[in-house]
C-alpha positions in Angstrom: -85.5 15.8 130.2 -87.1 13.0 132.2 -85.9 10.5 129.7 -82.5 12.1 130.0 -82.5 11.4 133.6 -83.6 7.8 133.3 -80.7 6.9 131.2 -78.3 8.4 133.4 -79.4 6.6 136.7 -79.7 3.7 134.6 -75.9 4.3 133.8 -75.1 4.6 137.0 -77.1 1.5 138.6 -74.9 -0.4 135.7 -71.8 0.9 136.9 -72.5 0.3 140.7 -73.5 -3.7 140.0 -70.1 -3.7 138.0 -68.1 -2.3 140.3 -67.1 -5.7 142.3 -65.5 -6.8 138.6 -63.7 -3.2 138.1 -65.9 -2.3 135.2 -66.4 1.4 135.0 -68.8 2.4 132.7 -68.3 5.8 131.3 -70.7 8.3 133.0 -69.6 10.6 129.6 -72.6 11.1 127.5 -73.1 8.0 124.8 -73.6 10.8 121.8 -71.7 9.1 118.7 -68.4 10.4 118.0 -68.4 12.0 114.4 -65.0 12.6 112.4 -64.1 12.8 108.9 -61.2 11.9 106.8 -60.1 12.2 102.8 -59.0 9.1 101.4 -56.7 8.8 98.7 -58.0 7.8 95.3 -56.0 5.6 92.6 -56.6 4.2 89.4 -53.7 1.9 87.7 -52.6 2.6 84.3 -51.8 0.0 82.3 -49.5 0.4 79.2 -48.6 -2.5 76.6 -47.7 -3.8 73.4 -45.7 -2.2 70.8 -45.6 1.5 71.5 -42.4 2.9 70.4 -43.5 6.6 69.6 -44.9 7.1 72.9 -48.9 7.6 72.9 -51.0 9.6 75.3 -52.9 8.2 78.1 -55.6 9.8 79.5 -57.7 8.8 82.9 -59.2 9.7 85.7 -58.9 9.2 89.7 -61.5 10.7 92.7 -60.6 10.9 95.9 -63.5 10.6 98.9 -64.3 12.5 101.5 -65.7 9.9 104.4 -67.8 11.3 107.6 -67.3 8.5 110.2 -69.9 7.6 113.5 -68.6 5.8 115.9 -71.9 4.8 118.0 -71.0 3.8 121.8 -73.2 1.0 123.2 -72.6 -1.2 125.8 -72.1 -4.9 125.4 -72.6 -8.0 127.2 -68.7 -9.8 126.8 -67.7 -12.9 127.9 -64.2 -11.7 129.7 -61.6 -14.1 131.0 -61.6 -13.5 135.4 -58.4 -14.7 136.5 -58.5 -16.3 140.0 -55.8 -16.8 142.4 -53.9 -15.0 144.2 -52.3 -11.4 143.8 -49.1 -11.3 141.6 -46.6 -8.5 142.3 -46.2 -5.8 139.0 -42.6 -6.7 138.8 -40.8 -9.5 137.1 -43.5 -11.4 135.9 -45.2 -11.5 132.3 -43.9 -11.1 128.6 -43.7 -7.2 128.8 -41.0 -7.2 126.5 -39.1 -4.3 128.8 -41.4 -1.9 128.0 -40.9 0.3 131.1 -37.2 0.3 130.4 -37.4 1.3 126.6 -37.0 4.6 125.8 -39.8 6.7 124.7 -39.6 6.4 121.3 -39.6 2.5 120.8 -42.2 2.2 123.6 -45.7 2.3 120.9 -43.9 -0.4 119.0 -42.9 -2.6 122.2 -46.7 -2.0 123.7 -48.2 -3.3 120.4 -45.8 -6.9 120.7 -46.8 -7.2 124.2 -50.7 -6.3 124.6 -52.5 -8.8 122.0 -55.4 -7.0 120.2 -53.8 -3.0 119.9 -52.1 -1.8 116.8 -49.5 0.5 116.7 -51.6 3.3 115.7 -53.5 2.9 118.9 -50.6 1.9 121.4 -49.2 5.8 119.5 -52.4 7.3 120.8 -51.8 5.2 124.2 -48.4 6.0 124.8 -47.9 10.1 123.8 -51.2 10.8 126.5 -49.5 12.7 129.1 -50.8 14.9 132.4 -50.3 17.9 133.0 -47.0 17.3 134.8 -46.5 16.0 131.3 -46.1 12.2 133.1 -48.0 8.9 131.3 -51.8 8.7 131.7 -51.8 5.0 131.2 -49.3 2.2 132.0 -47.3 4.4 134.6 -46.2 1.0 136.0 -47.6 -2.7 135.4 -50.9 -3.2 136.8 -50.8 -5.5 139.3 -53.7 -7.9 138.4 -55.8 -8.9 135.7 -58.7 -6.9 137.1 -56.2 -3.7 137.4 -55.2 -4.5 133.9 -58.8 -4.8 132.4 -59.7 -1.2 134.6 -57.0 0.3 132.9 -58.0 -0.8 129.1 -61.4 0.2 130.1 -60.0 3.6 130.9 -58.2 3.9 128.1 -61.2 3.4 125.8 -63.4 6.1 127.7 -60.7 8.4 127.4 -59.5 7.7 124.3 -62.1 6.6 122.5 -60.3 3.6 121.3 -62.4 0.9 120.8 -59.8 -2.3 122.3 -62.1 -3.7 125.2 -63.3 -6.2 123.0 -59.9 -6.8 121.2 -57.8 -6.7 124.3 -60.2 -8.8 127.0 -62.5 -10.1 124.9 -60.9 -11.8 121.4 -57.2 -11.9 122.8 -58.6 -12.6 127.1 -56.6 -15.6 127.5 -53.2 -15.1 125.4 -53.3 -11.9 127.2 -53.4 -13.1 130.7 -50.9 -16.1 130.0 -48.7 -13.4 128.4 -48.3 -11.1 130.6 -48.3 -12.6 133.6 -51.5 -13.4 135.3 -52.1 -16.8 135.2 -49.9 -19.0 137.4 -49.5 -23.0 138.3 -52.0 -21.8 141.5 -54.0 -19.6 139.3 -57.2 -20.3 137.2 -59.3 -18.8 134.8 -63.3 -18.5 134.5 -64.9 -16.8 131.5 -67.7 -14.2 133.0 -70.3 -12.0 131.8 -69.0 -8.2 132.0 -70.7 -4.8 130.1 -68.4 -2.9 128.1 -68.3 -0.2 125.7 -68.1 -0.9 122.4 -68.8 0.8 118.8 -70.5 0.5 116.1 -68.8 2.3 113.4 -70.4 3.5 110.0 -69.3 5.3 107.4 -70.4 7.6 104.1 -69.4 9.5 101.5 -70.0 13.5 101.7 -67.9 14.6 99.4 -65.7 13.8 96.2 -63.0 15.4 94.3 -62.3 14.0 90.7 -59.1 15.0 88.8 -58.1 14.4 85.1 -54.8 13.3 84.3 -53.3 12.9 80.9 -49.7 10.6 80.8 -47.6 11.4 77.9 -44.5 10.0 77.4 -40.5 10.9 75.8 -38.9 7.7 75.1 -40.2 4.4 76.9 -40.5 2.0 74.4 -42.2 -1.1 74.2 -42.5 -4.4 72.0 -44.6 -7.1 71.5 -45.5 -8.9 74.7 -44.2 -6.2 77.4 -46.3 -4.6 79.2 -45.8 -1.8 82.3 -48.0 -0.1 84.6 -48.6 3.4 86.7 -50.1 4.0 89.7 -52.1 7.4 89.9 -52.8 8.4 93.5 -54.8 11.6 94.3 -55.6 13.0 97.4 -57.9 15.9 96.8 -55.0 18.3 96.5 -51.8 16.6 95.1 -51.7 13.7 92.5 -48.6 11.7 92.5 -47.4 9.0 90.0 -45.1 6.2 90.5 -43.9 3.6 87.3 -44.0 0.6 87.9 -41.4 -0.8 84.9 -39.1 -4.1 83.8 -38.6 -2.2 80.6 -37.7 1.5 81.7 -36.4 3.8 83.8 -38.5 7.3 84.0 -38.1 10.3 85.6 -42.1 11.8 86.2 -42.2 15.6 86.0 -45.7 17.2 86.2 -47.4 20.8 85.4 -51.0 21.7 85.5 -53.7 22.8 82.8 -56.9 24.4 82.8 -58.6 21.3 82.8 -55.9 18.8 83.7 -52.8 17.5 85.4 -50.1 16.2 82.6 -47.6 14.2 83.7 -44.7 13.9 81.2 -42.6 10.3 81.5 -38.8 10.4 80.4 -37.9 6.6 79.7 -34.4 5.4 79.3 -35.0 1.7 77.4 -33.1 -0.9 79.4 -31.1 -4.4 77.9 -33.7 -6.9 79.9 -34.3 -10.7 79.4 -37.0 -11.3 77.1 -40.4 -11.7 79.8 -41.9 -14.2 76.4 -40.1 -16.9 74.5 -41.7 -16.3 71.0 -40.5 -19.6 69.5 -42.9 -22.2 67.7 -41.6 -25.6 66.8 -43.2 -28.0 64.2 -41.6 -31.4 64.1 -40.9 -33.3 60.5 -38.9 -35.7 58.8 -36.7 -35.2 56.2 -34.3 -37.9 54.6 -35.4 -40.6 58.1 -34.0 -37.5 60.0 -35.5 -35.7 62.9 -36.0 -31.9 61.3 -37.5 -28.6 63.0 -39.4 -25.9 61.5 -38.7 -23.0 63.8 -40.9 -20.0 63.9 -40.5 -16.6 65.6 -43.7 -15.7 66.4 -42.7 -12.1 67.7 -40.4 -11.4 64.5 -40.0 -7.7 64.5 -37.3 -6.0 62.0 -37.0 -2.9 64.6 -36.1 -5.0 67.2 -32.6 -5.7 65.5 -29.8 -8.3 65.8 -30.3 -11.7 65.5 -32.5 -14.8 67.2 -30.4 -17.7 68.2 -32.8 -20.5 68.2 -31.7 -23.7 70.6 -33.2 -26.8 70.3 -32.9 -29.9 72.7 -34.2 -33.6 71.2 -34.4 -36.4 74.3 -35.3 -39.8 73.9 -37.7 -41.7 76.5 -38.3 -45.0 77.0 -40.4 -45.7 80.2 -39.0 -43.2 82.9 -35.7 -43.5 81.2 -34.8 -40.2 79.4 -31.3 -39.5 77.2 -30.6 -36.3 75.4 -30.0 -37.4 71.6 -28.3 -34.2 70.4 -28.8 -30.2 70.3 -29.0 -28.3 67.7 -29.2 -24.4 67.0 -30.2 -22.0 64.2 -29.6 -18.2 63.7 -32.9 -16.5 62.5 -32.6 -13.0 60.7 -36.1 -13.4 59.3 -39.7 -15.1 60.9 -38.5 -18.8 60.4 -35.5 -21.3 60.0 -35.4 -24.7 60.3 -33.4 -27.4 61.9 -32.4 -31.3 60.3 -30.2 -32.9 62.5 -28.4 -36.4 62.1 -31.0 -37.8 64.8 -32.8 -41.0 63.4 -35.8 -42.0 65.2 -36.7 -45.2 66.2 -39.9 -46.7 65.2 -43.3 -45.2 67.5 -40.2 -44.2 70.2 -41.8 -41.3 72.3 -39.1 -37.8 72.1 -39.4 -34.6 74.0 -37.9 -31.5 72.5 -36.9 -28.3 74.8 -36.4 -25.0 73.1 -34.9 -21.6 74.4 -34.0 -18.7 72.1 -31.0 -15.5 72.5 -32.0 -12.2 70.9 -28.0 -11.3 70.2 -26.5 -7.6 68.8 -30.9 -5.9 70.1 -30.2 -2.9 71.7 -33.7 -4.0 73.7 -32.4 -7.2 75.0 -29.3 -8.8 76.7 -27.6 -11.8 75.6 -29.9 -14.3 78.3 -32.1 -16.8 77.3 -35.7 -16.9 77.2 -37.5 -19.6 79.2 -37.8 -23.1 77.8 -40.7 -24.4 76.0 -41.3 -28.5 76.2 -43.3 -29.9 74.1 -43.4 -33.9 72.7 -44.0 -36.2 69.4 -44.3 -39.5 69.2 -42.0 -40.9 65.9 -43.8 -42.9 62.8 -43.8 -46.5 63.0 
């Protein structure tokens, strides 16, 4: 009990030296405020490569239980003192009309105005009523800087929000520019001032793991695609959302003895092919520039037919000319290209290359990107 007494009258001797900067420090007891919150697990599934049947995934996700402390201490702060004379609480400052927005924008106007509060907090800041159900905080602007810190100060002991050191300490100087209390006759000193702050720590005390199986109807895949599902799971519900270029699902789910199966209803969509699977070997046949062109990505299910595009450009110092283009249709893993180009002697070419997968019901009539490469011709 005696050291129980000691720390209140030391409390209070704090608080009296304080007074003549409006620092009130909370004669509430300094116990550490204890909460606890679930957090949503997730785990990202990852599907790719050819998978036209539809296989089975099968993972896992936890969500965490966390017990928060939020330990009160009081800090020495260097806080921005604003000296000059009083300025009147209307008219002045980047308020952003907060007391003329209605209730329901005013969190979001609060948060723009005061530097250092999130919207979250300027919420909790602006639903706190009386019992005349009137604002606790903010009623009308504070006519000083020293009004304004008394009132964040207030706020934090009531609220146990911790935006003292955000608010006057970290953001001290935009926030009395901003909002009006610093003038042409005004000037600012940074002072020493005791606040209460928090130390905040965190642990697990509790975890809830839950096994999911993914199977899917329809959804295919080739070669080179690739899609992904976010799992989310909360300690009660698990949600899925696909993230697809490929597919459109619609995600229905039921529940086993030991698991949670999701079932994935893909609709394949015509897209632009995300690789361009074309090689391209230069030669020379009859003194004639000639391409061996290779689909790397050849696939007899994918259908139709690969429209191979093929660019040849001279260069000679920065100088660059296209010489000709040439195409070929592929129905099987290679072609090959001889045009009527022929080279000059050790003259440097570039070749560009695109292909068209035409008549596939998995890809629309666009080109790939274009591949550069360069060869230099024999002397």
């Amino acid at each position: 009990m005696k050291h129980v007494v000691f720390l209140f009258s030391a409390l209070v001797a704090l608080s009296a030296s304080a007074q003549d900067r409006h620092i009130i420090i909370a004669e509430e007891s300094l116990d550490p405020i204890v909460t606890s919150e679930w957090r949503v697990g997730s785990n990202t599934l990852v599907r790719k490569g050819k998978d036209l049947e539809g296989r089975t995934i099968t993972a896992s996700v936890v969500a965490k239980k966390f017990e928060i402390t939020k330990k009160p201490y009081l800090a020495t702060v260097l806080v921005p003192k604003v000296i000059c004379k009083e300025i009147p609480g209307e008219g002045l400052g980047q308020w952003y009309d907060y007391w003329q927005t209605r209730s329901e924008g005013k969190a979001v106007v609060l948060s723009q105005a005061i530097r250092g509060i999130t919207l979250n907090q300027a919420q909790t800041i602006v639903s706190a009523r009386d019992e005349r159900n009137l604002p606790l905080y903010f009623r009308s602007k504070p006519r000083s800087w020293d009004d304004f810190k008394a009132e964040i100060l207030k706020i934090q002991r009531r609220e146990f929000l911790p935006i003292a050191r955000t608010v006057l300490v970290d953001n001290g100087d935009e926030n009395a520019r901003n909002l009006g209390y610093v003038t042409v006759d005004c000037r600012t000193e940074h002072v020493e001032d005791r606040i209460i702050d928090y130390k905040t720590s965190e642990k697990v005390i509790r975890e809830s793991a839950q096994q999911v199986e993914l199977e899917f109807r329809g959804g295919e895949l080739l070669t080179g695609e690739e899609e992904s599902f976010v799992l989310t799971w909360d300690g009660r519900e698990a949600n899925l959302r696909a993230n697809s270029s490929y597919n459109t699902y619609q995600l229905s789910q039921r529940e086993t003895t030991s698991s949670i199966v999701f079932t994935a209803r893909g609709n394949r969509q015509q897209v632009t092919p995300s690789i361009n699977p074309i090689h391209v070997q230069t030669k020379f046949v009859g003194g004639k520039i000639a391409y061996e062109v290779t689909n790397t990505a050849f696939d007899t299910e994918v259908g139709g037919k690969v429209v191979v595009t093929v660019a040849t450009i001279g260069k000679s110092g920065w100088f660059k000319k296209t010489q000709g283009t040439h195409s070929v249709d592929l129905t099987g893993p290679k072609g090959e290209i001889v045009t009527d180009i022929s080279p000059n002697s050790g003259a440097k070419y570039n070749v560009q290359f695109s292909a068209q997968i035409l008549g596939s019901r998995f890809y629309n009539d666009r080109s790939t990107y274009t591949k550069n490469q360069s060869f230099v011709a024999p002397k």
